[in-house]
N, C-alpha and C positions, 0 to 999 in steps of 0.2 A: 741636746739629745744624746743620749749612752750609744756609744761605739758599739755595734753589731755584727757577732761573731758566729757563721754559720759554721757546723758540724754536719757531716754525711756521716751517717753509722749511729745508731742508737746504743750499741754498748757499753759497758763499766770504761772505758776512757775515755767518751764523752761525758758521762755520769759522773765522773768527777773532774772535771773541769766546773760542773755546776757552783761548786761553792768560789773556788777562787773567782770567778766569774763576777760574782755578787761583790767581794772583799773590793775587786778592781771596780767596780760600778760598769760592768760592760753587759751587756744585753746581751745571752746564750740561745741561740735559736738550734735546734736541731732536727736533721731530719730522716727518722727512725725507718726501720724497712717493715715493722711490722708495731702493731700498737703492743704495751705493754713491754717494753722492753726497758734494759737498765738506764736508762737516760728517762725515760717515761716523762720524768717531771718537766723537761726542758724541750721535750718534743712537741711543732711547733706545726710536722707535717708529716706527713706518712704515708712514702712510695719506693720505689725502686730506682735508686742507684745507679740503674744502671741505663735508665731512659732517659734520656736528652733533655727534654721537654717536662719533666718533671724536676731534674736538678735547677736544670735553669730557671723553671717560676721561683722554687725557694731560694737561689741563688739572690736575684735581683732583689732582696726584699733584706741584703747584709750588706757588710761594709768590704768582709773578707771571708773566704770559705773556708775552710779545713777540714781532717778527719780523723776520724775514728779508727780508718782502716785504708789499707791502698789499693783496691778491689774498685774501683771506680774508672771504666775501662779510657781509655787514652781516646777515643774518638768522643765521648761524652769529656771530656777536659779539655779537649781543642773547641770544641764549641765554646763551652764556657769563656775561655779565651779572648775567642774571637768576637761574643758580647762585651767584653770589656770588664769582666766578673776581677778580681783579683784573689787568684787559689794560689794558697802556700799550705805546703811545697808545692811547685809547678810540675804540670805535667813531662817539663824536661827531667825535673830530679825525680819522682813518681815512678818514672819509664826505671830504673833502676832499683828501685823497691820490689816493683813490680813486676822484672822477668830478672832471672837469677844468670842466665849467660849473658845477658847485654849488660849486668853490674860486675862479671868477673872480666869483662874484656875492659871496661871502662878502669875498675880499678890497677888491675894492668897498666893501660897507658898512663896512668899517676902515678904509676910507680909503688904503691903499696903492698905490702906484703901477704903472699895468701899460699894458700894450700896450690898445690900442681893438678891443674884440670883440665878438659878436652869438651867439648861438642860432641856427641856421638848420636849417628842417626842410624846403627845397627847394632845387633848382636857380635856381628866380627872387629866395629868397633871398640864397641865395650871391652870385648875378652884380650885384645891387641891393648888398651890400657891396663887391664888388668896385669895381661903380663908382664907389662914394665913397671907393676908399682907391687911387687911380691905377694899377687893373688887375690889383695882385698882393694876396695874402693867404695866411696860412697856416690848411690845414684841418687838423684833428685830429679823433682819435675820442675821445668825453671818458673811455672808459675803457679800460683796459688795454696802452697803447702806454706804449712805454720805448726807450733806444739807440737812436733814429728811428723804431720803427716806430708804425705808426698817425701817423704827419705828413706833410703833402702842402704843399709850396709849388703854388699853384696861379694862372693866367693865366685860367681860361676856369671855368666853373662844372662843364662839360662832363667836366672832367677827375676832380671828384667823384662820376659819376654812379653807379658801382658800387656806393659808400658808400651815398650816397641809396638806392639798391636793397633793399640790406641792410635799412636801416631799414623800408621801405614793409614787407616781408616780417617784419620782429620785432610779434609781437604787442604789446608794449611798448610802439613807439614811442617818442620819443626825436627828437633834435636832435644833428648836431655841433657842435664849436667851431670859431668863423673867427676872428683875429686878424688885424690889421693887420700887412705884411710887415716888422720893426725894422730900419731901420736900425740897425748898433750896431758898434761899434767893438772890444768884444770880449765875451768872457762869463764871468761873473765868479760865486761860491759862496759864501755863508754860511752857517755851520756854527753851530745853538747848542743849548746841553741844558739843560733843564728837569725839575724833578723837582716832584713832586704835590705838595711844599712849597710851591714858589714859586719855588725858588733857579734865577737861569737864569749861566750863563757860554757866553761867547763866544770861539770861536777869532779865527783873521784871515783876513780876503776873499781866496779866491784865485782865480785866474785859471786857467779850464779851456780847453781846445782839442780839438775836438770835429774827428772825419773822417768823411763819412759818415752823421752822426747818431750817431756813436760818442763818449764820451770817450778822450780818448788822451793826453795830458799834464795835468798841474795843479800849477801854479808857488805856491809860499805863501812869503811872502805875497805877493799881485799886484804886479806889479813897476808903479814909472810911476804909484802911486796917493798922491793929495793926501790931506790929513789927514781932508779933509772925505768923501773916497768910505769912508772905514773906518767914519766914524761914520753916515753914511744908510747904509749897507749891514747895520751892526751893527742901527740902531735900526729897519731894518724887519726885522730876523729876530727880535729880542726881541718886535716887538708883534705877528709870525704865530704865534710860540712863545704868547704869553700870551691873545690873541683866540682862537687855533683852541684853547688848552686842550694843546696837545699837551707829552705826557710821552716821555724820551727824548730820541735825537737827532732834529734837525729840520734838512734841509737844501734850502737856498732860492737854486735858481740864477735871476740876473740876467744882463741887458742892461747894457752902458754903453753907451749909445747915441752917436752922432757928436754931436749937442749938448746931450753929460754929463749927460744923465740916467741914473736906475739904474729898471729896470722890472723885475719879480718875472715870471719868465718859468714854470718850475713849481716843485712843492715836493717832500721822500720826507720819511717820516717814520721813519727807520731809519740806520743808518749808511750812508754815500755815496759814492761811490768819487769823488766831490770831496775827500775827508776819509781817502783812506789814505794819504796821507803824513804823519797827525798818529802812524800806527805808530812811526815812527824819525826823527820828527821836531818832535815836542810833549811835554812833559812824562807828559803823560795823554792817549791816546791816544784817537778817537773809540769805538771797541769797549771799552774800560776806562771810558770817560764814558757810555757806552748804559747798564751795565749797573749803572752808580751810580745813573743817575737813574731809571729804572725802580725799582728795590730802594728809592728815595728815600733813598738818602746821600749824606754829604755829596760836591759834585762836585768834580773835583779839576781842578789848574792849569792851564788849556790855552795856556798861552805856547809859543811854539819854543823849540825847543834852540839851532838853530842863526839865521844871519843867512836862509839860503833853503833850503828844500826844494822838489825834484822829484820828479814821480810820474810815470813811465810805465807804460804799461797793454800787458800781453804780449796781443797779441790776434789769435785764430787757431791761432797757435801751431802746434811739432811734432808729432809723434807721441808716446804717449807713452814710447812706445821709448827716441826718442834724449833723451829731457828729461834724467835724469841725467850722460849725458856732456855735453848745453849746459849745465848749471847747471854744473857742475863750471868750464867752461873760465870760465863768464861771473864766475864766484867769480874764481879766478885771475887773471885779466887785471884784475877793476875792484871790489880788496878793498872800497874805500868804498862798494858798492853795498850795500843789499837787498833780496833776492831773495825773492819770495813768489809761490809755484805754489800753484793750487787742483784739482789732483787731477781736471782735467775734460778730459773729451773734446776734441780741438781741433775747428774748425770756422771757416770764416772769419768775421770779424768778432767771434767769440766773444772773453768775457774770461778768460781762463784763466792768467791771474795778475798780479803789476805789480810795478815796480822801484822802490825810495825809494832817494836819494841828500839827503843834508845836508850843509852848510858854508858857508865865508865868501862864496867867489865865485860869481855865478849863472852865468856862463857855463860851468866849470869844471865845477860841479853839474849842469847840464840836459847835457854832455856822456857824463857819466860813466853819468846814467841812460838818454841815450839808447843807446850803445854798448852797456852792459848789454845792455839789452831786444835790439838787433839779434843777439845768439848764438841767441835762440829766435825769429828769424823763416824763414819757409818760400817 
């Protein structure tokens, strides 16, 4: 009987785990929050996430869980748990994906390198940071912002007050996170996978570019990097991988700051769209590595194929009307390209698929993906 790999989250990173799935002979079970979504094909159930009693039916019916996303609240993973389910990453490592001051305290006590931050559950907070970091800071909500949202560059305390509101109003209570504004010269991705073994491998540091709070390209490996930025960059994602406990992939974007420092800016605990160009560009692809080390076997080679890989991210996108006749011309005109649609509504800013181009010359590469991607824009 094939080994049984349950996904929560119907999305474009469940959706492609679909084929390495097949290549490995492992059974992909998923269970989507709404029908019709990018996984569609592999979805096996369809409910909510976030109900106990629903995870748990689909649960019992795999060998291991995993996901899509880290939005699966931590009292719905304690259950799980306590059935006897086996979810990787665990709700211990999860807990730090998942709220953004309990990962900046934790990586603290590991000693890792990060931006200068504070808790703040006021206005006279805030602006008391602010004063001591020359006026500017970045605010954040510590849970559930992604692609920019929930992040505020901010000048004035004033400009958080809404935030603050919110809060006064949660029975909970709660603090956001402020950080220090980085200078940083660019922003750079560690990719690594661990399995419940112990065994962890590492891909190479690549260099993302973000529009908007969006990712939009990702160069591998980061062009312009000393021998020295592969290995800090390596050795802090091996010691978040083996401090936080996390099983799977683990992806750890960084700062290179203007005087070459590398700071741990946030973390995902799933495969990363820093990491799709290891599809057609890596020996063993980040979705083929998720579901080895989850399963706990052995992980496979994460070297490139080629000297550079390019990622661009189709975002927004056409209708899906004309997708088959862009995909068709963008096939034609730029064979060395590939093309990967996930079956989603467009929307601006949305990601609803990305181009990988590999080979010798980087200029040649970043041209071909970015041309690609220009057929699907609107």
């Amino acid at each position: 009987m094939a080994l049984r790999v349950g996904v929560v989250g119907g999305g474009q990173l469940a959706r492609m785990m679909i084929a390495p799935a097949v290549e490995l002979g492992v059974e992909l079970r998923v269970l989507a929050e709404q029908p019709g979504m990018a996984a569609a094909l592999a979805a096996t159930a369809v409910g909510d996430y976030r109900d106990a009693d629903t995870v748990l039916a689909f649960a019992r019916d795999v060998d291991v869980l995993t996901f899509d996303h880290e939005h699966v609240p931590q009292e719905v993973l304690a259950v799980l748990v306590d059935e006897g389910i086996a979810v990787r990453p665990g709700p211990g490592a999860l807990r730090f994906a998942q709220d953004k001051l309990a990962m900046r305290a934790r990586l603290d006590e590991l000693g890792m390198p990060q931006p200068e931050w504070a808790a703040v559950t006021s206005a006279a907070g805030l602006q008391e940071f602010l004063d001591a970091h020359d006026g500017a800071a970045v605010v954040k909500t510590p849970r559930g912002g992604y692609d920019g949202k929930g992040v505020r560059v901010v000048r004035s305390a004033t400009e958080a007050e809404d935030w603050f509101a919110t809060l006064a109003e949660d029975a909970r209570g709660g603090a956001l996170l402020v950080e220090e504004l980085v200078d940083f010269r660019r922003e750079l991705a560690q990719q690594v996978a661990r399995r419940p073994s112990g065994e962890v491998r590492t891909y190479p540091v690549v260099e993302t570019v973000q529009r908007d709070g969006v990712c939009a390209e990702v160069v591998a490996p980061a062009p312009h990097s000393p021998e020295r930025l592969d290995e800090v960059a390596a050795s802090i994602g091996v010691g978040i991988a083996e401090g936080l406990d996390v099983t799977g992939m683990l992806a750890v974007e960084l700062f290179e700051t203007i005087d070459e420092r590398v700071l741990v800016n946030e973390l995902a605990m799933r495969p990363h769209n820093s990491g799709h160009w290891t599809q057609d560009g890596a020996v063993t692809s980040q979705f083929e590595q998720h579901l080895r080390a989850v399963l706990d076997l052995p992980l496979g080679d994460p070297s490139p194929l080629a000297a550079w890989s390019v990622m661009v991210n189709i975002l927004g996108g056409p209708q899906k009307a004309s997708i088959d006749e862009r995909f068709a011309s963008a096939m034609a005109e730029h064979p060395t390209a590939k093309i990967h649609t996930y079956g989603k509504d467009p929307r601006p800013g949305r990601k609803v698929g990305h181009i990988n181009v590999a080979g010798d010359d980087l200029d040649d590469v970043a041209y071909e993906a970015r041309a690609a991607a220009e057929h699907f824009a609107d």
